[in-house]
N, C-alpha and C positions, 0 to 999 in steps of 0.2 A: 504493500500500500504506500502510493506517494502524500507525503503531507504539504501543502501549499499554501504559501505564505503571504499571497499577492497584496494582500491589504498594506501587510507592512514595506514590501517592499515600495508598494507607492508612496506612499507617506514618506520613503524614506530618501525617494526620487522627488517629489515635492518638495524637499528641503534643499536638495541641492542646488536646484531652479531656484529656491529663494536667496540662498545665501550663495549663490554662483561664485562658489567654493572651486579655482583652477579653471576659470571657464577659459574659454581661447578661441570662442566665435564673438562676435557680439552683429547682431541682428537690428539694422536702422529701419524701425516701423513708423506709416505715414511720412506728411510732409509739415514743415513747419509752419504754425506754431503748434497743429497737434501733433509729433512725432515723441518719439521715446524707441530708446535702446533697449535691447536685452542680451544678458551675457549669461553665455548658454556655452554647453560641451559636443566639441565635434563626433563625440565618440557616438551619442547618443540621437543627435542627430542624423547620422550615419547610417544608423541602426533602424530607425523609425521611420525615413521618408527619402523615397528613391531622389525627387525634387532637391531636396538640400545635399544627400552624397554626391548630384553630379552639380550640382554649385559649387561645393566646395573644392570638388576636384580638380577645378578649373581658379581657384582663388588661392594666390600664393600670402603666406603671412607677412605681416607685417613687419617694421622694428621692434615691436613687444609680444612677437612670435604670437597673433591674433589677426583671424581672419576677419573679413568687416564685409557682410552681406546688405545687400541696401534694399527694403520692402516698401518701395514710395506709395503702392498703388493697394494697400490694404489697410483698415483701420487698427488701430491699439485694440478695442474692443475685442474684432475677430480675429486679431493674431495673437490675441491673451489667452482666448480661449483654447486655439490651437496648440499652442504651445507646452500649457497644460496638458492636453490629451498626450502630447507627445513624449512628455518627461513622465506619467502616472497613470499615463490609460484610461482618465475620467474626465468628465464634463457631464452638466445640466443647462438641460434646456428650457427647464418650464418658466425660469423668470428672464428670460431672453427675448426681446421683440422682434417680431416675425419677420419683418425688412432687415434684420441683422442677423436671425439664421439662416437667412436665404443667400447673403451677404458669407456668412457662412461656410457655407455648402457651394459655392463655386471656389473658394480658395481651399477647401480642404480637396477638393477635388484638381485643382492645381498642385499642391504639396501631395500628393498621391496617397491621399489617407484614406484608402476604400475602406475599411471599414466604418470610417467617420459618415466618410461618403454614403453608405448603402443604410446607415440608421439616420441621419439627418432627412434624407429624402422618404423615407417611410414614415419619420415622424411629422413632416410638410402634408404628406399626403393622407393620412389618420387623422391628422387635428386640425390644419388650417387648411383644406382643399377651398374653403372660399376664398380665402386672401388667396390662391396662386390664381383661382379664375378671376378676381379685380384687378390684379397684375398681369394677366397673362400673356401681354405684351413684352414684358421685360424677361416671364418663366419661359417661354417658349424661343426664345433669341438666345438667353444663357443656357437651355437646356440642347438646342440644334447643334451649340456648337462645343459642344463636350460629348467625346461618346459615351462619358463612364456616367452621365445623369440618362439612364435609359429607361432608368423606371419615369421619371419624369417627363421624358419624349412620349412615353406612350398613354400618361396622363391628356398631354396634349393634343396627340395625335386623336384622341377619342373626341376631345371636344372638338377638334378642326373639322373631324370629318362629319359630325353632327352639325355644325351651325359652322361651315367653311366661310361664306361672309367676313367671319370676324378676323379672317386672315384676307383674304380678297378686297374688301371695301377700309382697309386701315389704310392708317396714312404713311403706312410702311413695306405695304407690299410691291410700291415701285423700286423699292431699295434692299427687296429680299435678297439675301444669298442663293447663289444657284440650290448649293447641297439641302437648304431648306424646303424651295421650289419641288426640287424633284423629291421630297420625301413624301409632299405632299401629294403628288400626283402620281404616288403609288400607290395612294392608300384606296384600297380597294373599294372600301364602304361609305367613301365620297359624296356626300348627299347634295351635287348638284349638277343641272345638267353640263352632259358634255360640251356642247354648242358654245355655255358658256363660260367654261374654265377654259376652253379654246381661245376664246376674244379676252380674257383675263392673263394669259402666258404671251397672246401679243403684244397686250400694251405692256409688259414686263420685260419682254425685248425691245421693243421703242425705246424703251427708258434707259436702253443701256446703250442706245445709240444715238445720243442725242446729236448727230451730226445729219439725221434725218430729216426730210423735207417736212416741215408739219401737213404739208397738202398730198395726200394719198395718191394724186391723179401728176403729180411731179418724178411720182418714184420712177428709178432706172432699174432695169435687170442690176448694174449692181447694188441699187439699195437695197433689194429683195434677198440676195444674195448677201448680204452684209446682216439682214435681220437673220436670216435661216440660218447661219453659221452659228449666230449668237445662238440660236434656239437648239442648236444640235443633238443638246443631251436631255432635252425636255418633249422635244416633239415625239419622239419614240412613245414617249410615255402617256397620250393621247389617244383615246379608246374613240378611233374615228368610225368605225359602225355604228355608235348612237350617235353620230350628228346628222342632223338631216339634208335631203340634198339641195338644201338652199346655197349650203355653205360650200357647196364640192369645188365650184367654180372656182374660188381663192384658196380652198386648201392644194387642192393637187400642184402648184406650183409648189409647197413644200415638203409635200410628202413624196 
């Protein structure tokens, strides 16, 4: 029988973090005038987060034999938090406000903390599934473009394909990411017609070619040829048997 001791060990890794007893990293979190330092052990870091072993790998020390990582683009708040997990394996959520563990949950998934990672997003999606649909604009933008938030893609992925609008008529789908575009035009259970997510991927190409004639009746073989290229890896993905054949006349130049 093994006996384990976890409890105290944390506690005993917590102290070390406090009293950064031989640290030889020190950690520049935010910008000023909210910034603050932390002086932390490479060993442990090392140990805990793929993210920081190949930072430091690439960070020679200093003249007081001390590496100096610079975190300009996260809060003291959520890199308090993480940091803690990283030296004692524990953190709480429940008095943490929602815009700051979602805040959260894309830098622990930056510092490659999956299991931080896989119980933050199940705790978002358990207790605050409204706040991520009033935000869904900001979840669905950070969640497309991380693969390891997947449980959260497929959060959104459900609402998209329910009520697709709310990606189509935003004031951000002229500025979608391709990889977003075509996630969504795979989803099988798409609730809207094809005709019109067809006229909705064109104006999404337009938009990435703003050197286009605004007047339709201007275009050249090669404007057409300049949209179609752009659309390359989205037209495939166009279930042209349900459009009707009003529209055959201007598709078949693309397909």
């Amino acid at each position: 029988m093994i006996t384990k001791f976890f409890e105290q060990l944390s506690s005993n890794l917590n102290e070390l973090l406090k009293n950064s007893d031989e640290y030889n990293v020190i950690i520049e979190v935010g910008q000023e005038p909210n910034n603050q330092t932390f002086k932390v052990h490479s060993i442990i870091l090392n140990s805990r987060s793929l993210y920081f072993k190949d930072k430091l790998g690439v960070i020679t020390y200093n003249d007081n034999n001390v590496k100096i990582i610079k975190q300009p683009n996260i809060s003291i708040e959520v890199f308090d938090i993480i940091i803690k997990y990283i030296y004692n394996g524990t953190f709480s959520l429940e008095t943490v406000n929602i815009s700051v563990i979602f805040e959260l949950l894309i830098a622990s998934s930056e510092f490659g903390l999956e299991e931080l990672v896989k119980h933050i997003q199940l705790f978002l999606l358990e207790n605050n599934s409204s706040w991520l649909r009033l935000n869904f604009s900001r979840v669905y933008q950070a969640s497309f473009k991380n693969d390891n938030l997947k449980d959260l893609q497929q959060f959104c992925a459900n609402i998209i394909a329910k009520h697709p609008k709310i990606i189509f008529d935003s004031d951000e789908f002229l500025t979608l990411s391709e990889n977003i575009l075509i996630f969504i035009l795979k989803l099988d259970d798409l609730q809207m017609d094809e005709g019109k997510i067809w006229d909705y991927v064109i104006k999404w190409g337009i938009a990435r070619n703003p050197s286009l004639p605004p007047d339709l009746d201007k275009w050249s073989d090669e404007h057409f040829l300049a949209l179609k290229n752009s659309l390359q890896n989205c037209l495939p993905l166009i279930r042209y048997f349900q459009i009707s054949g009003a529209f055959r006349h201007f598709i078949n130049g693309f397909t």
